[in-house]
C-alpha positions in Angstrom: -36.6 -1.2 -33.9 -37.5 -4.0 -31.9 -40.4 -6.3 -32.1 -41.8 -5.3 -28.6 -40.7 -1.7 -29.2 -43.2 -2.1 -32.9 -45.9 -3.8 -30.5 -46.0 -0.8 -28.3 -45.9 1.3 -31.2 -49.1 -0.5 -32.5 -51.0 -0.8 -28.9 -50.2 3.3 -28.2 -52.2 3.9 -31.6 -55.1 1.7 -30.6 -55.2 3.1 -27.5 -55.3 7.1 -29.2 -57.4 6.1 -32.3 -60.0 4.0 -30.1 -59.9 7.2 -27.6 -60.3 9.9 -30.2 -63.3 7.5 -31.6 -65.5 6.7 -28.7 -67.0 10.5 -29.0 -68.4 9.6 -32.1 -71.5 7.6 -30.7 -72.6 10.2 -28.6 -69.8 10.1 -25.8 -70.5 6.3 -25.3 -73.5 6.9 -23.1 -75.4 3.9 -24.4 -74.9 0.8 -22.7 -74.1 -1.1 -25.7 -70.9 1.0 -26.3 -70.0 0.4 -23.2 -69.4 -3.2 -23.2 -68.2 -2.7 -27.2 -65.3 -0.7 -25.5 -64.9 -3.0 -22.7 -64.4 -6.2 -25.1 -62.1 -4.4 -27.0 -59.9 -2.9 -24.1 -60.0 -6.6 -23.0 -58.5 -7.7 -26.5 -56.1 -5.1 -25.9 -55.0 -6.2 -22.8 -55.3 -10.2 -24.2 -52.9 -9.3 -26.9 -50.4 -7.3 -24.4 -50.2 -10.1 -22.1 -49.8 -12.7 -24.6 -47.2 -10.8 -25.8 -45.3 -10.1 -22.2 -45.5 -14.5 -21.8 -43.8 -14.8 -25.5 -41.5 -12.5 -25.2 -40.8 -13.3 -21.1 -40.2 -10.0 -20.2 -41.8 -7.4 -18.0 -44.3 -4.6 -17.9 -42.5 -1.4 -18.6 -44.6 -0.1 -15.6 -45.2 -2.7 -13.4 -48.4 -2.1 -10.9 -46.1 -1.7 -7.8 -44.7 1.8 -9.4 -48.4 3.1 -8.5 -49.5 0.7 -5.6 -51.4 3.3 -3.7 -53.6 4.3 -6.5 -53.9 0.8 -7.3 -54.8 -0.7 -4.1 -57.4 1.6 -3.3 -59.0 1.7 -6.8 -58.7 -2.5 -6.4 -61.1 -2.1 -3.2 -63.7 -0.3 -5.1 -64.1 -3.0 -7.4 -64.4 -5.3 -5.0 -66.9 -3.1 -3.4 -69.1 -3.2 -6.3 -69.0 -7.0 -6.3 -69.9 -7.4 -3.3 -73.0 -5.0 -3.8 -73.8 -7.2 -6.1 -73.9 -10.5 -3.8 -77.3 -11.7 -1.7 -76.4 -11.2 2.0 -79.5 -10.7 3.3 -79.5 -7.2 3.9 -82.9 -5.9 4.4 -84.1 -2.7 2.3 -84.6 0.2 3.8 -87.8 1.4 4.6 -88.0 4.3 2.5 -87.7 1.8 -0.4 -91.8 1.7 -0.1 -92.3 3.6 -3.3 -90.0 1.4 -4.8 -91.4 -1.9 -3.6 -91.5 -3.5 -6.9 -87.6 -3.0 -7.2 -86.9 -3.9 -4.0 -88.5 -6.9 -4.1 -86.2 -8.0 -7.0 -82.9 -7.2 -5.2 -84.1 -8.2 -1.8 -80.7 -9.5 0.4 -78.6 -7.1 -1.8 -76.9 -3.8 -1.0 -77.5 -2.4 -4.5 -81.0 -1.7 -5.7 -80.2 -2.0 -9.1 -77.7 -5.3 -10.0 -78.3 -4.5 -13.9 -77.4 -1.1 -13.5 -74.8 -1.9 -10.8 -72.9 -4.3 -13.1 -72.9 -2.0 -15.8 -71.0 0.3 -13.4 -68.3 -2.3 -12.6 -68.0 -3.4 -16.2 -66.7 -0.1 -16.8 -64.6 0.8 -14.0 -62.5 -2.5 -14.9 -62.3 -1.1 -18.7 -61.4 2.5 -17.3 -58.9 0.5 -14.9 -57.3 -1.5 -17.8 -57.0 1.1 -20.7 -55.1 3.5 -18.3 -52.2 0.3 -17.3 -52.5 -0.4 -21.3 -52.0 3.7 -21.6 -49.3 3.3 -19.1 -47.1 1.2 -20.8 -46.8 2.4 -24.2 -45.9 5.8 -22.4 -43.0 5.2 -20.9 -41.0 5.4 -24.3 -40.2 9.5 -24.3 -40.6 9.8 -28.4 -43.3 7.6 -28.4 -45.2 9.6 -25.7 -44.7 12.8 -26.9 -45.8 11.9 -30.8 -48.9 10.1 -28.9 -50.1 13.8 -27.1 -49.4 15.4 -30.3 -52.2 13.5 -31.9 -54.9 13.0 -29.5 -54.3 17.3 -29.0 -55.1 17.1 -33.3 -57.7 15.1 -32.8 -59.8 16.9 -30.5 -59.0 20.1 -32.8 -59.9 17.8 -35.2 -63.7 17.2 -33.1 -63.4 21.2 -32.6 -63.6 21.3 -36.2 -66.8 18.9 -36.5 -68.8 20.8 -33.9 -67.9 24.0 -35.6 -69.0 22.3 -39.3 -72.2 20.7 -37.6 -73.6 24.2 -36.5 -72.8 26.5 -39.0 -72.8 24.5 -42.6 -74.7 21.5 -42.1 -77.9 23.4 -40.1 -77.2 22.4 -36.4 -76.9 18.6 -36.3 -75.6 15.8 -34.0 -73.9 13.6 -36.2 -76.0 14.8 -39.4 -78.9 14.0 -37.5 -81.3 16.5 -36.3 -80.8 17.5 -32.6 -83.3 16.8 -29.6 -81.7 19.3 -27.4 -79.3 22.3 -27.2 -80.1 24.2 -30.5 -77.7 26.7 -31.3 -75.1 25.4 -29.0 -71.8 23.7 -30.4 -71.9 19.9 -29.2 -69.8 18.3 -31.7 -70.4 14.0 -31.5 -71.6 14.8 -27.9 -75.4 15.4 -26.8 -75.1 18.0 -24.1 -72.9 21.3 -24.8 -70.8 20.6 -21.0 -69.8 17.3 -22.0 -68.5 18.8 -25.2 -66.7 21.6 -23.1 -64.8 19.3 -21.0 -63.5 17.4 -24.1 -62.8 20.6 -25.8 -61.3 21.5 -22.6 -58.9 19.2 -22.8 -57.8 19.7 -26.1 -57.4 23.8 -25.1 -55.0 22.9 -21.8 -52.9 20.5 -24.3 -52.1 23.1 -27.0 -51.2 25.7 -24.4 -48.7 22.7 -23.4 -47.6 22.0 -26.3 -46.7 26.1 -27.1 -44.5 26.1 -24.4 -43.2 23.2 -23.3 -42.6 21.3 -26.8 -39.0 22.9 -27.5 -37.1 19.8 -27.9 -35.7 19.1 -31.5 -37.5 16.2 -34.1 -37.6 15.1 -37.1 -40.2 17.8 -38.3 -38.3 20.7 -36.8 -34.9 20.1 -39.3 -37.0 20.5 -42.0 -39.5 23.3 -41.1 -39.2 26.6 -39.0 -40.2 26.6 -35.6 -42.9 29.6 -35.9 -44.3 28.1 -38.4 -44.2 24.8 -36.5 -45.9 26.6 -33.8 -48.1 28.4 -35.9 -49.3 25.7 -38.0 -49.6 22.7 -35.3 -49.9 24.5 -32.4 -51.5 27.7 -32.3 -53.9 27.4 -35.5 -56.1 24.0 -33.9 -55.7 25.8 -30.4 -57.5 29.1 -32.1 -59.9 26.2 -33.7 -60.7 24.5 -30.1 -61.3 28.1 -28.1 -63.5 29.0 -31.1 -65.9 26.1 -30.5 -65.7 26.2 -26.9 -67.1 29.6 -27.3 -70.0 28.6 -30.0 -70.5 25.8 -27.2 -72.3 28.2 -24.5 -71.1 26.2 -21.9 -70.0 28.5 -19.3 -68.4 26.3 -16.9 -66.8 24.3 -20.2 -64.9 27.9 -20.5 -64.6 28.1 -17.1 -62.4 25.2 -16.8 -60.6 25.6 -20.2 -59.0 29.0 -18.6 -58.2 27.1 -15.5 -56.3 24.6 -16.9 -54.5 26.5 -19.5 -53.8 29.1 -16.7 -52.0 26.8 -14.7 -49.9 25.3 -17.1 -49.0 28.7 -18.2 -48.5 29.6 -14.8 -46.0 26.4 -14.6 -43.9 27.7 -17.6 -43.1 31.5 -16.5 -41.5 29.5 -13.5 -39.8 26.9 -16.0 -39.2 29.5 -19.1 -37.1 31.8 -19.5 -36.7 35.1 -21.8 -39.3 35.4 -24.4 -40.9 32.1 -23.9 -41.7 33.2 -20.3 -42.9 36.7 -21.5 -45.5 34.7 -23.7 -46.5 32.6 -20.9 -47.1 36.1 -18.7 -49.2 38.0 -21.6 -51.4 34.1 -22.1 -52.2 34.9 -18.5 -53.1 38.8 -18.8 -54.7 38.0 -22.1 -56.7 35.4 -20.5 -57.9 37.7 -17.8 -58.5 40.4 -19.9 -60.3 38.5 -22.4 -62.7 37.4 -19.4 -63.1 40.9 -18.5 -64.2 42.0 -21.5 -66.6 39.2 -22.6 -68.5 39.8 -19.3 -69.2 42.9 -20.5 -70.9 42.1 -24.2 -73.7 40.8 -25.3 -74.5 37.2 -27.0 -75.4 33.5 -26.0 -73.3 32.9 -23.3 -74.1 35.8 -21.5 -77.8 35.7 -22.3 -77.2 32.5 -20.1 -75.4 33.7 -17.6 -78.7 35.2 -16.4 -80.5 32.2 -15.8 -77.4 31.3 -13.0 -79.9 31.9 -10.4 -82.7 30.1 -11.5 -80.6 26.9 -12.5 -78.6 27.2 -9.1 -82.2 27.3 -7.3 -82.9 23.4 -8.7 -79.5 22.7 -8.5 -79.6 23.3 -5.1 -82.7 21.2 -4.6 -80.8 18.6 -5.7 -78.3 18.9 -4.2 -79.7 19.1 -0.5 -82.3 15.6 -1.7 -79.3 13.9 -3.2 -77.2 14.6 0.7 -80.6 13.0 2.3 -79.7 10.1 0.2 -76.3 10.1 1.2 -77.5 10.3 4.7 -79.5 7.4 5.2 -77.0 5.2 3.5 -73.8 7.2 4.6 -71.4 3.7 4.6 -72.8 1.5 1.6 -75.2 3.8 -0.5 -77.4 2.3 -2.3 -75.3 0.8 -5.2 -73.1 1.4 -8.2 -74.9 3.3 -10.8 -78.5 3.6 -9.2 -78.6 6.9 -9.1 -81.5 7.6 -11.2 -83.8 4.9 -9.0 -82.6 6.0 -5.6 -83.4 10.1 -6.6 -86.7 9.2 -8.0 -87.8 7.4 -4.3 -87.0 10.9 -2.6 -87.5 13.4 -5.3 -89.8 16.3 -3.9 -90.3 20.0 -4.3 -89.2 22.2 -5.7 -88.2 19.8 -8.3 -90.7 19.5 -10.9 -92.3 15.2 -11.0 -92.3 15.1 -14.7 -88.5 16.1 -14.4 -85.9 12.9 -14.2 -82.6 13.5 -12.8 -80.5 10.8 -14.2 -76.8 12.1 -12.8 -76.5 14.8 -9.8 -74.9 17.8 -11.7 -71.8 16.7 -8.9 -69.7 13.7 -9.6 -68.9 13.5 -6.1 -72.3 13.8 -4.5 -73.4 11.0 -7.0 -70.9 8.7 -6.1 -71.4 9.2 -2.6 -75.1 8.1 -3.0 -74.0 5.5 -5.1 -70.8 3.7 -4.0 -71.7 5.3 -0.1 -68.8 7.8 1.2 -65.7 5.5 2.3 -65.6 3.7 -1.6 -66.1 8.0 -2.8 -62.9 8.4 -1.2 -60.9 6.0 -2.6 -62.1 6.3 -6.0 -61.5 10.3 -5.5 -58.3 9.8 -4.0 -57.0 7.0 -6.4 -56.9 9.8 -9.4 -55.9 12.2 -7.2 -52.6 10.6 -6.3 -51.8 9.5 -9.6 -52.4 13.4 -10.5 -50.2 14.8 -8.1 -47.2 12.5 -8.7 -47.5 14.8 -12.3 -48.0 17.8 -10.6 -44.7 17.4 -9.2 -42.4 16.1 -11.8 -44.3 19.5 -14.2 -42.9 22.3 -11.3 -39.6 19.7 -10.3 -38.3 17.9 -13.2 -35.9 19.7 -15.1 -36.8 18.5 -18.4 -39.8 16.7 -19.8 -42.6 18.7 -17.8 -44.8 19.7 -20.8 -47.3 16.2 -20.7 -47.2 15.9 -16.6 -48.6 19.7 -16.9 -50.7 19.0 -19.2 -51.6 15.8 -17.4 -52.3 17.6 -13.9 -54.3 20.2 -15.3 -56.3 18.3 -17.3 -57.7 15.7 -13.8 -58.0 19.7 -12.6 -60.3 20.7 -15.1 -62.3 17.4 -15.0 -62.6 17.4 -11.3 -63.4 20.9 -10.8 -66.5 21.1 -13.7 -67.7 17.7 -12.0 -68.9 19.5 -9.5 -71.6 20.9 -11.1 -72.1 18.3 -14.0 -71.6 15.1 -15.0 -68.9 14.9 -18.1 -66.8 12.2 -16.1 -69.8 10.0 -15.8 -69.5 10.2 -19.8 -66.9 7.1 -21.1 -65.4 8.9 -23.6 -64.3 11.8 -21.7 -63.0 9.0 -18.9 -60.9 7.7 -21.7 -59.3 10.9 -23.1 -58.6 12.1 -19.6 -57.0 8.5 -18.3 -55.1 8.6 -21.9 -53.8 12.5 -21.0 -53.2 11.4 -17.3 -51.4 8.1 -18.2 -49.3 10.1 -20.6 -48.3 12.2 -18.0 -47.9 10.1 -15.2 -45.2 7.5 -17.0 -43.3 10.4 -18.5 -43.2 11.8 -14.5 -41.0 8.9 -13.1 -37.7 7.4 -14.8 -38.1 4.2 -17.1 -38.3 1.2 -16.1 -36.0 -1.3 -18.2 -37.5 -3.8 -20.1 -37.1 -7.0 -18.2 
């Protein structure tokens, strides 16, 4: 093995461990973990680059392989730093009830630098951890041993969440909760955020039962059944059983969508049993939903309050598009949310309630970034996501990660629109990990240089 072949090695299981670990502090929602990922995503990258000058070689993915994506994820950056600069733009005048504010930002096109730099801090960590992901990706073995583990670890999160409810009396981390008694959370505060990373987990073992068929190492020495049963199957059985004890109901929602599709993907790839299975996951998926909409427990003692929760969601919804509204181009700057909602917050929402996040990841961001940088944030991931989407229903070998990969960004995208789980880092992480997995095992290698 080579020494640049050993130093990918070594950066792919930074990347996974530190990916599997930034749940652990509550999703990363603090601003101190933050920048604690973003220094050491920037060693990462330190060491990689230092590296590529030593060595005098190449990326094995060079940026041009996804200029699109990159361009238009480059002119957000720069959108946010210029947000940040004093060019005499004059507040609005809405901004009354925010005078004291205003008056501190005055000349800016962000009301809130702190919080504004705090955004761009992490987009450029997001941005850098998926080219590091990217490049330790490309190598076929190394990629597929990589998905196998992050898919263990989040059984492996399944398995605390389970743990924390039911044998250690309903704790966050062995610390009594604040919120969501009764619900499985796992290392996360809020039961959806938990969903989405059990989500993921969920759409990766379906993957893995029916698209990892290639021989290894493991399979001369053990059956396959029991390979399937014992690395596959069991933590998937593991992950759908805290999703359930989680309550979420889109978190289940979005698990079933993504597993669906991939399954859908391999009765078109499969053949003989393997795509019998993939037909009965589908009928057994839909039957399953069939029949727990028609028993009684948790979830379903939720799924009554639907209409009340869509009445304020709605509220916000229609507030948060006056937002967008008056500041349609340049919204009203990266990560201000919280401010800008407060300023126009008004029945039927209750005052003493604070809406930190929109409950829609795009609505946010519009009101945020303003609607051009929306779209090319949007559209950045969404490329990168259908150049997987292709290589799972074309390629004719290697589609199990870009299925994985596609229907993952699905499942995130689709529960953002009524929550906030990709505004929580470490669900950005685990999906960039998953989508940069899939995306460099979608197009051929690229020699080292």
């Amino acid at each position: 093995m080579s020494r640049r072949s050993k130093g990918h090695d070594y950066l792919g299981w930074a990347l996974v461990t530190m990916a599997l670990l930034a749940p652990l502090p509550m999703g990363g929602i603090r601003a101190f973990f933050a920048m604690l990922y973003a220094v050491v995503v920037a060693v990462m990258g330190l060491f990689y680059a230092v590296g590529l000058y030593r060595g005098h070689v190449r990326p094995r993915l060079p940026l041009s392989a996804f200029a699109v994506p990159v361009i238009l994820f480059g002119l957000v950056i720069v959108w946010l730093l210029t947000s940040l600069l004093p060019l005499g733009v004059a507040a609005a005048p809405e901004w009354a009830a925010l005078s004291p504010l205003v008056a501190d930002v005055t000349g800016r096109i962000t009301i809130g630098p702190g919080a504004t730099f705090d955004m761009l801090v992490r987009y450029l960590t997001y941005a850098l951890f998926f080219i590091l992901a990217l490049q330790v990706a490309v190598e076929k073995q190394r990629a597929k041993a990589l998905f196998r583990v992050v898919y263990w670890g989040i059984a492996a999160h399944a398995l605390l969440a389970l743990a924390s409810l039911v044998f250690f009396g309903d704790v966050l981390l062995f610390l009594p909760k604040d919120a969501y008694n009764g619900d499985a959370t796992g290392a996360f505060v809020n039961r959806n955020s938990f969903a989405t990373f059990a989500a993921f987990g969920a759409i990766m073992g379906v993957a893995l039962i029916f698209g990892d068929t290639e021989e290894d190492g493991i399979r001369s020495r053990l059956s396959r059944p029991l390979i399937q049963l014992g690395f596959h199957v069991a933590p998937l059985a593991l992950i759908a059983l805290a999703l359930v004890y989680s309550h979420s109901r889109m978190g289940m929602f979005v698990a079933a969508l993504g597993a669906g599709v991939v399954a859908l993907i391999a009765v078109f790839r499969s053949t003989g049993l393997r795509r019998i299975l993939a037909g009965l996951l589908i009928v057994t998926g839909l039957v399953s939903g069939a029949v727990l909409a028609n028993t009684g427990g948790i979830l379903f003692d939720r799924m009554a309050t639907v209409d009340r929760d869509a009445d304020v969601r709605l509220a916000v919804y229609e507030q948060t598009l006056g937002l967008i509204a008056a500041r349609p181009l340049t919204g009203y700057g990266g990560g201000t949310y919280e401010d800008a909602f407060r300023a126009v917050k008004t029945d039927p929402i209750s005052p003493d309630v604070t809406f930190d996040a929109a409950h829609n990841l795009y609505l946010e961001l519009a009101a945020e970034l303003g609607i051009p940088a929306t779209i090319a944030v949007v559209l950045s991931v969404l490329l990168l996501a259908g150049t997987t989407a292709v290589a799972a229903v074309r390629r004719p070998q290697n589609w199990m990660i870009p299925a994985a990969a596609t229907a993952v960004v699905l499942a995130g995208s689709v529960h953002s629109l009524v929550d906030f789980s990709l505004q929580i880092p470490a669900i950005v992480l685990m999906m960039l990990l998953i989508l940069a997995l899939g995306f460099a095992q979608s197009r051929p290698a690229q020699p080292a240089g």
